[in-house]
C-alpha positions as CSV (number, residue, x, y, z in Angstrom):
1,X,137.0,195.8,57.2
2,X,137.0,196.7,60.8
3,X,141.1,196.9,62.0
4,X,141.3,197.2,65.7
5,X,144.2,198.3,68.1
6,X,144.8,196.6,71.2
7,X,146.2,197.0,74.4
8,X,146.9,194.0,77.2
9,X,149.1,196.0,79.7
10,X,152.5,196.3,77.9
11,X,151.6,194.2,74.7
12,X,150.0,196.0,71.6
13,X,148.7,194.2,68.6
14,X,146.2,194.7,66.1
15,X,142.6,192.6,64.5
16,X,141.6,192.8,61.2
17,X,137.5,192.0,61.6
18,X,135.8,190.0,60.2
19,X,137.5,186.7,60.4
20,X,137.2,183.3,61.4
21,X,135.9,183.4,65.1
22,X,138.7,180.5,66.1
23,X,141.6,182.8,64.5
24,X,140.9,185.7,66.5
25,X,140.3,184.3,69.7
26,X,143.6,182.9,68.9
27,X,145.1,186.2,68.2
28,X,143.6,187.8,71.3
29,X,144.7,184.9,73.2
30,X,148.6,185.6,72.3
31,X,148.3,189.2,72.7
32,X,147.1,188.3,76.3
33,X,149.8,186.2,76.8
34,X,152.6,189.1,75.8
35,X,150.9,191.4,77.8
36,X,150.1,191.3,81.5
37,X,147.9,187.8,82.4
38,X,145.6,189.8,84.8
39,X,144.4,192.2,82.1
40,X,142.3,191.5,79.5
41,X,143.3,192.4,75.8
42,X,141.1,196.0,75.3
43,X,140.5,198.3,72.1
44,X,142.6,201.4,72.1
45,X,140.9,202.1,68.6
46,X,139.3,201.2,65.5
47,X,140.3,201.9,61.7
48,X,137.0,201.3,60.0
49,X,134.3,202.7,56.9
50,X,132.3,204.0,60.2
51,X,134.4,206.9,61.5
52,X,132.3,207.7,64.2
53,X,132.7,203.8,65.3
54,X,136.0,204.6,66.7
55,X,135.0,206.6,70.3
56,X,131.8,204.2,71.1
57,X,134.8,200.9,70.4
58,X,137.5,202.2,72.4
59,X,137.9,200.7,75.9
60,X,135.8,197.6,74.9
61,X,137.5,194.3,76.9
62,X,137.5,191.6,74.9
63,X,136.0,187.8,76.1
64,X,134.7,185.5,73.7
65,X,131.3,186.7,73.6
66,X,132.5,190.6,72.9
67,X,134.5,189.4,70.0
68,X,131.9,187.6,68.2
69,X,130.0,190.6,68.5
70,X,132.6,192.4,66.8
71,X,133.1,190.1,64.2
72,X,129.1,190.2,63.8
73,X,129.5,194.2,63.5
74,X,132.3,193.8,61.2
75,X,130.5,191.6,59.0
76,X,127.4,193.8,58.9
77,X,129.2,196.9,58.0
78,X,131.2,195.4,54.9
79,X,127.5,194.5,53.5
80,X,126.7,198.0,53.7
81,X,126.5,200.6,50.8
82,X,128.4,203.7,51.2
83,X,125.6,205.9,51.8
84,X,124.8,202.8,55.2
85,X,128.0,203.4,56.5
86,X,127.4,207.2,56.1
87,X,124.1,206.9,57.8
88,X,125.4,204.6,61.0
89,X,128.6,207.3,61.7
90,X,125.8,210.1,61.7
91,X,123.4,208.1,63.7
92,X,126.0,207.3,66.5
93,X,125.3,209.3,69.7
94,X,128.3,212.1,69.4
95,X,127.4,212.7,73.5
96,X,127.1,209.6,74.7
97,X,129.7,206.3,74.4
98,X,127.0,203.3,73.7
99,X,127.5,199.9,74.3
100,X,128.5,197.6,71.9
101,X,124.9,195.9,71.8
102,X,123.2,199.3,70.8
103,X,125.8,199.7,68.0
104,X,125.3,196.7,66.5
105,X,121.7,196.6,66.5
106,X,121.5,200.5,65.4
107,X,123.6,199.0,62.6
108,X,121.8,196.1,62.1
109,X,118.8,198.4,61.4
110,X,120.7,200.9,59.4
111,X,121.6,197.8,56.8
112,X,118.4,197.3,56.1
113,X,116.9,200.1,56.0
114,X,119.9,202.9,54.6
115,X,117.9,203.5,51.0
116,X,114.8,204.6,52.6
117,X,116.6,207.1,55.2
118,X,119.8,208.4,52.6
119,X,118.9,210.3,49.6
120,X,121.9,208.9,46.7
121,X,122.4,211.3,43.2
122,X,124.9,209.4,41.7
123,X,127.4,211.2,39.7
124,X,127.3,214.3,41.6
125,X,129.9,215.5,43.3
126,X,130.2,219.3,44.4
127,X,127.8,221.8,45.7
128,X,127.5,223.5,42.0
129,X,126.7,219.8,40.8
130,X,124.0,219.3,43.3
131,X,122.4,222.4,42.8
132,X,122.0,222.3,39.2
133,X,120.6,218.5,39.8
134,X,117.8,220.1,42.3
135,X,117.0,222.1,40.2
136,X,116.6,220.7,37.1
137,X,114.9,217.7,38.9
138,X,112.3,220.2,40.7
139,X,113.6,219.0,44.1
140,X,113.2,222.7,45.5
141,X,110.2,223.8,47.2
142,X,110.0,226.6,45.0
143,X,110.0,225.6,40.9
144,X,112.6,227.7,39.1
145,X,110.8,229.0,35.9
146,X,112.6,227.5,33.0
147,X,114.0,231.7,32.0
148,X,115.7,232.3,35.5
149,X,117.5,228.9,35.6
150,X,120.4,230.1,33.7
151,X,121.1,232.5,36.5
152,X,121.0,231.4,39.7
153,X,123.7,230.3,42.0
154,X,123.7,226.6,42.0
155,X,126.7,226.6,44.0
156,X,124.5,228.4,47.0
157,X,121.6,226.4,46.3
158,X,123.8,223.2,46.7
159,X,125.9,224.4,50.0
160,X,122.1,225.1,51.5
161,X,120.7,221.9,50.6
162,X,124.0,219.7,52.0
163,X,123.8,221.4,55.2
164,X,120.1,221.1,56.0
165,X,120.2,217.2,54.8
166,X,123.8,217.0,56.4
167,X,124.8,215.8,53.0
168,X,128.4,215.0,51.6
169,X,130.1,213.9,48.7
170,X,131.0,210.4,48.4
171,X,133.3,208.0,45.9
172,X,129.2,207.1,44.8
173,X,128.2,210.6,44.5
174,X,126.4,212.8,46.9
175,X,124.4,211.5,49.8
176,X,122.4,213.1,52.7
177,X,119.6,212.2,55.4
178,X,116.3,212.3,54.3
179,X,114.1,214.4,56.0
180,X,112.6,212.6,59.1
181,X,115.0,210.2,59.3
182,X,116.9,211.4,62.0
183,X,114.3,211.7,64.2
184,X,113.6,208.0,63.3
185,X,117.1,206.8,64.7
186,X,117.4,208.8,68.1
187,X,113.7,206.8,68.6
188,X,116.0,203.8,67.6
189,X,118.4,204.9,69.9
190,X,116.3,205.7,72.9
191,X,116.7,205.4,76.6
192,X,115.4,202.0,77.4
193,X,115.4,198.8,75.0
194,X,112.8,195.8,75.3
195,X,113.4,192.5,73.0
196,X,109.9,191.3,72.7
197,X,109.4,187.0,71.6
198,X,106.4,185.4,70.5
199,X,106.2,182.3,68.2
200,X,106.1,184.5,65.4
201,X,109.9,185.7,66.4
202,X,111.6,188.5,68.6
203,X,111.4,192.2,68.4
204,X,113.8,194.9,69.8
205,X,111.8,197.7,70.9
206,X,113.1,201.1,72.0
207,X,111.7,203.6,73.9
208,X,110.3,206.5,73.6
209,X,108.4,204.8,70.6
210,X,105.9,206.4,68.4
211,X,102.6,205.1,68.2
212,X,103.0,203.5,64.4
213,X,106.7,201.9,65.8
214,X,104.4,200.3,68.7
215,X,101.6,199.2,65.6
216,X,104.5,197.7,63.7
217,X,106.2,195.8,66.9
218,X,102.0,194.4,66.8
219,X,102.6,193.4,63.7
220,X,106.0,192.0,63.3
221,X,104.7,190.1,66.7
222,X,101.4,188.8,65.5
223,X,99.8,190.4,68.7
224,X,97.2,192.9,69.4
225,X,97.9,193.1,73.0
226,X,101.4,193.3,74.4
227,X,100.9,191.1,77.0
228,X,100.6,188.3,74.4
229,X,104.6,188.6,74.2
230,X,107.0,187.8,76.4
231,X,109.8,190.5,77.3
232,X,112.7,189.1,77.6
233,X,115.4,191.5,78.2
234,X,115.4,195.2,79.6
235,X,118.2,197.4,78.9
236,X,118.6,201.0,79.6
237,X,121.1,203.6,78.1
238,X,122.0,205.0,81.5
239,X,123.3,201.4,83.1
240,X,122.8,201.9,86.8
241,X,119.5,202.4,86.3
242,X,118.5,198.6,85.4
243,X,120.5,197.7,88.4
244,X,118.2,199.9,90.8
245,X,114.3,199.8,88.7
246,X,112.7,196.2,89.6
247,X,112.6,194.1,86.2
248,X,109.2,192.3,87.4
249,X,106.0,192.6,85.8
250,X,107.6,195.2,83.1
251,X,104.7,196.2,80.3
252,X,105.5,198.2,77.6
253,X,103.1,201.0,78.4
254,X,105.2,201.7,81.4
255,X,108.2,201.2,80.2
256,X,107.0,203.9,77.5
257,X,105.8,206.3,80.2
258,X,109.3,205.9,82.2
259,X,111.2,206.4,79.0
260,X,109.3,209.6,78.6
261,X,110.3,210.7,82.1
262,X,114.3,210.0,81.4
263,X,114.0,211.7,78.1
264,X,112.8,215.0,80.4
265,X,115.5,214.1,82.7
266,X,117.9,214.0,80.4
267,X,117.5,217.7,79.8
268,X,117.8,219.0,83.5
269,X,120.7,219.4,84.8
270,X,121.2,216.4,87.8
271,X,117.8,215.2,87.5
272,X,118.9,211.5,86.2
273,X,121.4,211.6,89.4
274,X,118.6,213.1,91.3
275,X,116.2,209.6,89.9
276,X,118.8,207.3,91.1
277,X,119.3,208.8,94.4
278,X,115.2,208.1,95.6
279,X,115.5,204.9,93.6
280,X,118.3,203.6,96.1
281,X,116.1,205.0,99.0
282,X,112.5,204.1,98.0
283,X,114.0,200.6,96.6
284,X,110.5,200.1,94.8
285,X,109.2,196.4,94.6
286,X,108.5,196.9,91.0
287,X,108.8,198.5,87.5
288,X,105.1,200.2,87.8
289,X,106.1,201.4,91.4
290,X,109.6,203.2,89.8
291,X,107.5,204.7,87.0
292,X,105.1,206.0,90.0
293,X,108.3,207.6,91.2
294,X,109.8,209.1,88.3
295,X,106.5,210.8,87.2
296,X,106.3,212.1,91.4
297,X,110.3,213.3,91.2
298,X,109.4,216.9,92.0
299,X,108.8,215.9,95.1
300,X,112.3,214.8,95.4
301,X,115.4,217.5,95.5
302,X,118.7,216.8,95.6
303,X,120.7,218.7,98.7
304,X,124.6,220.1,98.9
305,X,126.9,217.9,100.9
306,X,128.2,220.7,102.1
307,X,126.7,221.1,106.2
308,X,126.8,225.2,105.7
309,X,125.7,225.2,102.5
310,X,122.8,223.3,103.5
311,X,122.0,225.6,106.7
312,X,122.1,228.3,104.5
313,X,120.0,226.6,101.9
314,X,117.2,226.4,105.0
315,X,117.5,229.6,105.8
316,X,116.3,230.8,102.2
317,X,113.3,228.4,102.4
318,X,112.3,230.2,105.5
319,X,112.4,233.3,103.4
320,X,116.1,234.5,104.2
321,X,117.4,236.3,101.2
322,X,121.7,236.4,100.5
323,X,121.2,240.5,101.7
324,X,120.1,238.9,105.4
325,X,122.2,235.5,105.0
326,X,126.0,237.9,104.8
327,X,124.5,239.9,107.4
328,X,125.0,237.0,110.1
329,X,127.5,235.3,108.6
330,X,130.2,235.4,111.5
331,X,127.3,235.5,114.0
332,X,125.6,232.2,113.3
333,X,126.8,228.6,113.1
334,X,125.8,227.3,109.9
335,X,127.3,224.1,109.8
336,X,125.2,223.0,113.3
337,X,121.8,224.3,111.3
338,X,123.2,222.5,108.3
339,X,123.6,219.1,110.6
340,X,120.3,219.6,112.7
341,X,118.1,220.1,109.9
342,X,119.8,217.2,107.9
343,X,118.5,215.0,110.3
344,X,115.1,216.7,111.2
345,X,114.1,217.1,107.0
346,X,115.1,213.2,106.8
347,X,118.2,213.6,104.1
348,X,119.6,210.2,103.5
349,X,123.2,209.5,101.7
350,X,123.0,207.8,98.6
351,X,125.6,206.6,96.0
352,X,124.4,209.5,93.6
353,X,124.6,212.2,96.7
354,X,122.2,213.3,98.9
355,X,118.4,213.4,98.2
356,X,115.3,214.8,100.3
357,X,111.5,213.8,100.3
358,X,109.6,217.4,100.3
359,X,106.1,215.9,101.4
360,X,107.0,213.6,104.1
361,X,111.1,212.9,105.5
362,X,112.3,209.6,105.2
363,X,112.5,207.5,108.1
364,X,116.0,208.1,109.7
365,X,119.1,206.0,107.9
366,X,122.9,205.4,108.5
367,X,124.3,208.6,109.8
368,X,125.9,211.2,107.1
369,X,129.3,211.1,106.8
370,X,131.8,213.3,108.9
371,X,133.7,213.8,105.9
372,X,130.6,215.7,104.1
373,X,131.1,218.5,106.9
């Protein structure tokens, strides 16, 4: 059962998911109605199985289309086992609020899949329990001799063993993630989504994907090339991005390499923003020219909006250091250089703040604002 809070304006009321589609657009539809008529009914929270579910739901407006995807997650989540449900609310992004189609299809995959990525010893339920189970079961990678086993701390061996499979004890027993398997669902997760179609079916692909997850997408497709299928929708973890990368002649190769470039990205500080800045100022005809870009983005820096910071900032790449910079500070107009060499090195104003070309200025554009001063 998947409750739901919601919130239109000054009226609060409450879904129990899943349902018949007509009764809850019904209910949404008189909850609008109490509320305020120019806002939409939204999730404030959700009660569910999945506690995790509750941050990645919240905010959600509802239309038709939203709620039957919510009555589709509902339903998949009540024909999950425990140790599923388990699995999805660790697999959830805990950085990161995803959209309601990456939740779905994460659980989607989770339902059918949750025995071969949860370990389940039924009947056990505390750390002395599970320790004693390991053991006697040879699960260890060291064998107890059969003399010592009356001796060791189960308990220890148990607490050791929950935290390294990020195990806990459930109405069923104990369960944890099997080794591997969480490496498996951030390549689920990924940073960009393809839904391959041929006449053999679709397949949702995500990327960065591992060589044997590409061989099986082959397979499930009936294809040894990708070009054989047809991709037929892009999606991308950080939205603005599909909004600035050109969806034309997308392969997966590329869309492989790209996803490896935003994976890097992702773990430098203002890199992504730094992306989406050239992006709006190269505006690349297509997908292959973005890739081009992201794998070239060194030559690319992001620069301060501040007009003396930025004087200052072209003073140290003349070989200034901060001992010679405090020395003429009061004796030099660093906003002016700021200004002047704005416009000489070719910075250009973008909705993700301002970005440079190292090897060769862009062509002038619309005039930085006064305000950035």
């Amino acid at each position: 059962m998947l409750k739901l809070n919601l919130s239109s304006g000054r009226a609060i009321g409450q879904l129990e998911l899943p349902a018949p589609l007509d009764e809850l657009k019904q209910r949404v539809n008189e909850i609008h109605m109490e509320g305020q008529v120019n806002t939409a009914p939204a999730v404030l929270n959700a009660d569910s199985p999945v506690p995790a579910l509750n941050w990645h739901l919240q905010g959600i407006r509802l239309d038709d289309d939203i709620l039957q995807k919510l009555n589709q997650l509902a339903e998949t989540i009540d024909g999950m086992n425990a140790a599923g449900r388990y699995y999805l609310s660790k697999s959830l992004d805990q950085e990161i609020q995803q959209e309601l189609d990456d939740v779905f299809r994460l659980a989607a995959h989770i339902k059918t899949s949750s025995l071969d990525c949860c370990e389940v010893i039924p009947g056990v339920t505390s750390h002395q329990e599970l320790g004693k189970w390991l053991v006697e079961h040879d699960r260890l990678e060291d064998r107890a001799p059969e003399a010592l086993r009356p001796y060791l701390d189960y308990r220890s061996i148990g607490i050791d063993y929950c935290n390294e499979h990020e195990g806990e004890f459930l109405a069923d027993g104990y369960t944890g993630i099997r080794s591997g398997a969480v490496e498996q669902v951030m390549e689920e997760q990924g940073v960009l989504h393809l839904t391959l179609s041929t006449a053999k079916g679709t397949f949702p692909l995500s990327f960065p994907a591992s060589d044997e997850r590409l061989e099986q997408a082959k397979r499930a497709l009936d294809v040894e090339d990708f070009a054989q299928a047809e991709i037929t929708a892009l999606k991308s973890s950080t939205p603005y991005l599909t909004d600035l990368i050109p969806l034309d002649a997308v392969t997966v190769e590329d869309a492989n390499t790209l996803a490896l470039c935003l994976k890097e990205m992702e773990q430098e500080d203002g890199e992504l923003m730094k992306f989406c800045a050239v992006l709006e100022v190269e505006q690349p005809d297509t997908f292959t020219e973005a890739v081009s870009i992201a794998m070239d983005r060194d030559d690319y820096e992001r620069v301060p909006e501040d007009m003396e910071e930025y004087g200052k900032q072209v003073l140290r790449r003349t070989g200034a250091d901060d001992e010679v910079i405090d020395t003429i500070d009061g004796y030099m107009n660093f906003t002016q250089l700021g200004e002047d060499s704005m416009a000489e090195d070719g910075v250009r104003q973008t909705g993700f703040g301002l970005v440079r070309r190292l090897s060769k200025p862009f062509p002038p554009g619309p005039e930085i604002g006064q305000a950035m001063m």
